[in-house]
C-alpha positions in Angstrom: 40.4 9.8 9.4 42.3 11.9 6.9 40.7 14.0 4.1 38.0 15.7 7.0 37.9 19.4 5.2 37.7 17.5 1.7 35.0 15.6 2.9 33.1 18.8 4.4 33.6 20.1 1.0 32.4 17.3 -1.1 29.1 17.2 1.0 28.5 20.9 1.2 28.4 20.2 -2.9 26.2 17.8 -2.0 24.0 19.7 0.1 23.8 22.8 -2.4 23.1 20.1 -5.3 19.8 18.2 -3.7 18.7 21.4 -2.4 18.7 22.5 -6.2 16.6 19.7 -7.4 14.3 19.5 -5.0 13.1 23.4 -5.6 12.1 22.0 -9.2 9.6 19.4 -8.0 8.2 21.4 -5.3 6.1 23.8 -7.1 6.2 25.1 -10.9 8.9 27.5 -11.8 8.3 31.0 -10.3 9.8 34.4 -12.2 12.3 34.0 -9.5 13.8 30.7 -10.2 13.7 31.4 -13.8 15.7 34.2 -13.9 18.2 32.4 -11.6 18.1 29.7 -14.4 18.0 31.8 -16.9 21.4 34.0 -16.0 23.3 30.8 -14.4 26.4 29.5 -15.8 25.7 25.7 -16.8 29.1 23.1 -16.7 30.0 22.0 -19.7 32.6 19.4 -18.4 32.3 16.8 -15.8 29.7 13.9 -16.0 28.2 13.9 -19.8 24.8 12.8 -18.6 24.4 15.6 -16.0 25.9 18.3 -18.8 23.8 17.2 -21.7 20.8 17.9 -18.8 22.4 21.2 -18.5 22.3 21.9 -22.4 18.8 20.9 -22.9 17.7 23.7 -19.9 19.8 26.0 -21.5 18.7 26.2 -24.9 15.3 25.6 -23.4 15.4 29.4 -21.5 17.3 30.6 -25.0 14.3 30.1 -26.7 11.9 33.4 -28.3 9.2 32.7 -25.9 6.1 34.9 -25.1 5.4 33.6 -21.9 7.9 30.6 -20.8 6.4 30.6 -17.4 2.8 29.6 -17.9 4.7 26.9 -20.2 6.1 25.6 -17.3 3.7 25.8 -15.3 1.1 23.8 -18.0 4.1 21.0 -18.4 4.6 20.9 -14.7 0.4 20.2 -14.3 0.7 18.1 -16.9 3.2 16.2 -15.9 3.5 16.0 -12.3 -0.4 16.4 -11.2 -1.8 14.7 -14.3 -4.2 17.8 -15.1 -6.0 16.8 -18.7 -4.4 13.9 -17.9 -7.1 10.8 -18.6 -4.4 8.3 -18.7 -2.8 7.5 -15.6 0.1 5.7 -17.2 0.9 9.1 -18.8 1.6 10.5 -16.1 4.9 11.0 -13.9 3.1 11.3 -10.1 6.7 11.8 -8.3 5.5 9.3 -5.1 7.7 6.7 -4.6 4.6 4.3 -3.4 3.2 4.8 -7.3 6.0 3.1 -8.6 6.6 0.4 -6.6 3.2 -0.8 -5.7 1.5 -2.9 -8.1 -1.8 -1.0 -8.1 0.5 2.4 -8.8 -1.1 4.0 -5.7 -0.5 6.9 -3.2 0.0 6.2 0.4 1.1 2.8 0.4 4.4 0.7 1.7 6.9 3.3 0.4 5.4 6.6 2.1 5.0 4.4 5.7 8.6 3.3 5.4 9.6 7.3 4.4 7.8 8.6 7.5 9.8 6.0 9.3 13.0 7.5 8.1 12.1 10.5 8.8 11.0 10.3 12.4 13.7 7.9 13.1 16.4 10.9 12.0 14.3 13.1 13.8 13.4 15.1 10.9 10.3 17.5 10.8 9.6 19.3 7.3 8.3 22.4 7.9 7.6 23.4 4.1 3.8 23.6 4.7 3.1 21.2 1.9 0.3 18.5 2.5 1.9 15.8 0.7 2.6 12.4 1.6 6.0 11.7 2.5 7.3 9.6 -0.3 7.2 12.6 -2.6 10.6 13.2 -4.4 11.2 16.5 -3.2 11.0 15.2 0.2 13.2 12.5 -0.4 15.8 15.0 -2.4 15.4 17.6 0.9 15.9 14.7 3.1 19.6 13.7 1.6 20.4 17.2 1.8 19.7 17.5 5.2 21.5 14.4 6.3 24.5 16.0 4.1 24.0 18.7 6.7 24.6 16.7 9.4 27.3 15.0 8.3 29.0 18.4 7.7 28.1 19.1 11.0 29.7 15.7 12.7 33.0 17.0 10.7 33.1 20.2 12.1 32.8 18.3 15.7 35.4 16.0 14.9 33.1 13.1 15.0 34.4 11.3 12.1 32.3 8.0 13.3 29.0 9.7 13.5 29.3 11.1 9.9 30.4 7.7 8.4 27.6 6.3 10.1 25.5 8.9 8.3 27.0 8.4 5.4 26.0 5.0 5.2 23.0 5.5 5.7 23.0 7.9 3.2 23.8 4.9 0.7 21.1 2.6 1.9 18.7 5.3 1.2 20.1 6.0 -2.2 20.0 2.1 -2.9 16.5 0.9 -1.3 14.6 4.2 -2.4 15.8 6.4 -4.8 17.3 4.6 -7.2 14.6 1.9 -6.4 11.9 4.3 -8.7 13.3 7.3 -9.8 15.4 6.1 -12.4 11.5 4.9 -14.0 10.0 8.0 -13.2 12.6 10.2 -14.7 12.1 8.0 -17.7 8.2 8.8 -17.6 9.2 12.2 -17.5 11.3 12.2 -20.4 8.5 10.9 -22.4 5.3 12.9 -21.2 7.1 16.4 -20.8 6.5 19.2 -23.2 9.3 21.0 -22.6 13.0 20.2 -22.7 13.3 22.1 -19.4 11.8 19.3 -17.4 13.5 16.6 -19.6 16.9 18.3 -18.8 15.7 17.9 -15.3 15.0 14.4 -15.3 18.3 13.7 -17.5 20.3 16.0 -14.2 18.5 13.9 -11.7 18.8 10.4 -12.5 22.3 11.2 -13.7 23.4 12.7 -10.7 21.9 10.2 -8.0 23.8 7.3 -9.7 26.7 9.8 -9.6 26.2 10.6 -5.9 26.1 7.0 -5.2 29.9 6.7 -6.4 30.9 9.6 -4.6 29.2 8.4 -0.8 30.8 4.7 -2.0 34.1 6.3 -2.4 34.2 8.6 0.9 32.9 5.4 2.4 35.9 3.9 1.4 38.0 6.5 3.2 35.9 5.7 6.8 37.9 2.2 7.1 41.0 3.4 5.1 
């Protein structure tokens, strides 16, 4: 198959970019990550859903603001945990199994089916977090490890083995992510406080439909 080192590129991209999200819906915003975000350079061409996510953090951290980070933190209980929260429906709880079971529970079809995935790729999360396995940081940390795989299978010359992943790379994309968290970026878009974690939501649902396109396309090149 031709294109191997653009291919290694593309999902090194790939890689970098889940690994990105996925640090915003593990935990609140630290000083750390802040800073980063604060003193990053932000595109301002490419894919206008993903840059108008962009300009919504940015002029969020360009804000006077006494104390940004308990902000955060306050939108990110708010938002994400449902603290004060007496309403259920007002609430983003980023677990697959909330939005796609009819009671909007944890624990149900979707986390079973996720801890299949994962034991089926051999995959064992060592983050120390007690959460089920449907969570969407899991989910975002599990694409970027299979993009690390499939890096891997190029550097080995196993152009078969990384198609392979690839594909199932867009199953995944198809039956689970964009199966709820185009809704639950939605829901976050509404209940957020800041525009930090509505840039956030914009950047996520715009780039998993974008990502999508991209594994369709090097997918195209596997049979080319």
């Amino acid at each position: 198959m031709e294109a191997i080192a653009e291919y290694t590129e593309i999902n090194a991209c790939r890689e970098r970019m889940y690994l990105f999200l996925m640090n915003f819906f593990k935990s609140e915003v630290d000083e750390n990550l802040f800073l980063q975000m604060k003193n990053a350079s932000y595109p301002e061409e490419g894919n206008s859903g993903i840059t108008e996510g962009y300009r919504m953090i940015k002029n969020y951290l360009n804000l006077p603001q006494t104390d940004p980070l308990t902000e955060l933190a306050v939108d990110y209980a708010k938002v994400f945990l449902g603290a004060g929260i007496v309403d259920s429906k007002k609430v983003a709880y980023p677990y697959e199994s909330v939005y796609t079971s009819q009671e909007r529970l944890i624990m149900q079809d979707a986390r079973d089916e996720m801890f299949r995935i994962l034991r089926e790729n051999k995959l064992v999360l060592e983050h120390g977090y007690n959460i089920p396995e449907d969570h969407i940081f899991i989910q975002l940390e599990f694409m970027a490890y299979i993009c690390g795989e499939i890096i891997k299978a190029f550097e080995k010359g196993d152009a078969e083995t990384a198609c392979r992943l690839m594909n199932g790379q867009k199953r995944f994309i198809e039956e689970h992510l964009l199966n709820w968290v185009p809704e639950f970026c939605s829901d976050i878009k509404k209940f957020a406080l800041t525009d930090f974690y509505k840039g956030l939501a914009v950047i996520t649902e715009e780039y998993i439909k974008m990502d999508l396109a991209v594994v369709e396309d090097m997918l195209s090149g596997c049979t080319a």
